[in-house]
C-alpha positions in Angstrom: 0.0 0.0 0.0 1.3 3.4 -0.5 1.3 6.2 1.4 2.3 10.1 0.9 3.9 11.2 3.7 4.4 15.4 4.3 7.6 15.3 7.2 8.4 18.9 8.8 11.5 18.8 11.5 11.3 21.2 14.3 14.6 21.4 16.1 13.9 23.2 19.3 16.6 26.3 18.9 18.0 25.3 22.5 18.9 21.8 21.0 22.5 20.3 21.8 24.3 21.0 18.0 26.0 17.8 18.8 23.6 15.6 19.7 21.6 16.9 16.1 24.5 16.2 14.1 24.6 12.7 15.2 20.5 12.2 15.0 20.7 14.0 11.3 23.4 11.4 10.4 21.4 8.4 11.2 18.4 9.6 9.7 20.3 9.9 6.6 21.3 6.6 6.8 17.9 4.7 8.0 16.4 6.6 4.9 19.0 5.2 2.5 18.7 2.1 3.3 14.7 2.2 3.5 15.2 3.5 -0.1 17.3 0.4 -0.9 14.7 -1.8 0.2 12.1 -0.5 -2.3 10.2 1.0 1.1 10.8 4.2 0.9 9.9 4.6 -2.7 10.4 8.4 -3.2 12.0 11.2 -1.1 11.6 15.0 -2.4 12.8 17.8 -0.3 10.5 20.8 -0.1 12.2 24.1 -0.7 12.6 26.7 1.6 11.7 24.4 4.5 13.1 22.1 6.6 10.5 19.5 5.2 10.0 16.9 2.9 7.5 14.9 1.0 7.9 11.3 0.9 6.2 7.8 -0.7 6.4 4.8 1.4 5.2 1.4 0.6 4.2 -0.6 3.2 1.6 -3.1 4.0 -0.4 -1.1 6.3 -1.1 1.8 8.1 0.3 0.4 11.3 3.5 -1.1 9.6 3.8 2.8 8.4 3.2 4.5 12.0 5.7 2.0 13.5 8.7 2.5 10.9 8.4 6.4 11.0 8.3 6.1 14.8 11.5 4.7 14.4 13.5 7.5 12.5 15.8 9.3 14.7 14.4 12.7 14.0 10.9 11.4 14.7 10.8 13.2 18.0 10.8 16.7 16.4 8.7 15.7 13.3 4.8 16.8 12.4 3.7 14.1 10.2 0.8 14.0 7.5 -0.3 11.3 6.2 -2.3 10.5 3.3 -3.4 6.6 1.9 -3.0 6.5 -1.6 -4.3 4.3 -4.7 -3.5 4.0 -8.0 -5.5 6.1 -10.5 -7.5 4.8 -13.2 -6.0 7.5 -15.9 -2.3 6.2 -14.8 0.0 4.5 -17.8 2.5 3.0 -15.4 2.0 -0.3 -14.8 3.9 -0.8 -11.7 1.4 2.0 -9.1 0.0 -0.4 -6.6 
């Protein structure tokens, strides 16, 4: 099932730099290697803010709320999410 997933990251201002550094490193790599498994299907950076917009696919909603609650920057995320389907009018074979 896919999902579209809207990801804005609020770092409190007071946060230890350090301690950021370290969580924005291992969110690079959890969502590289997401990406490698075909779960993370597409990752697009929103300009002008810290943000992003994002396609997962996953089996369910749950399997979705338990693998974003495990990305390190989760804690200072606001998270949208919308269920998608494939389209009727699509020509790409592979939409699920």
């Amino acid at each position: 099932m896919l999902f579209h997933v809207t990801m804005d990251v609020r770092i409190p201002h007071d946060a230890d730099p350090a301690k950021i550094d370290r969580l924005k490193a291992e969110e690079k790599a959890r969502a590289q290697d997401l990406q490698r498994q075909g779960i993370w299907r597409h990752l697009w950076r929103v300009a002008g803010r810290y943000s992003n917009v994002s396609v997962f696919d996953v089996a369910d909603a749950q399997t979705l709320h338990d693998l974003l609650s495990t990305l390190p920057l989760f804690p200072y995320m606001d998270v949208q999410v919308t269920a998608l389907c494939r389209h009727p009018s699509s020509i790409h074979e592979d939409d699920r």
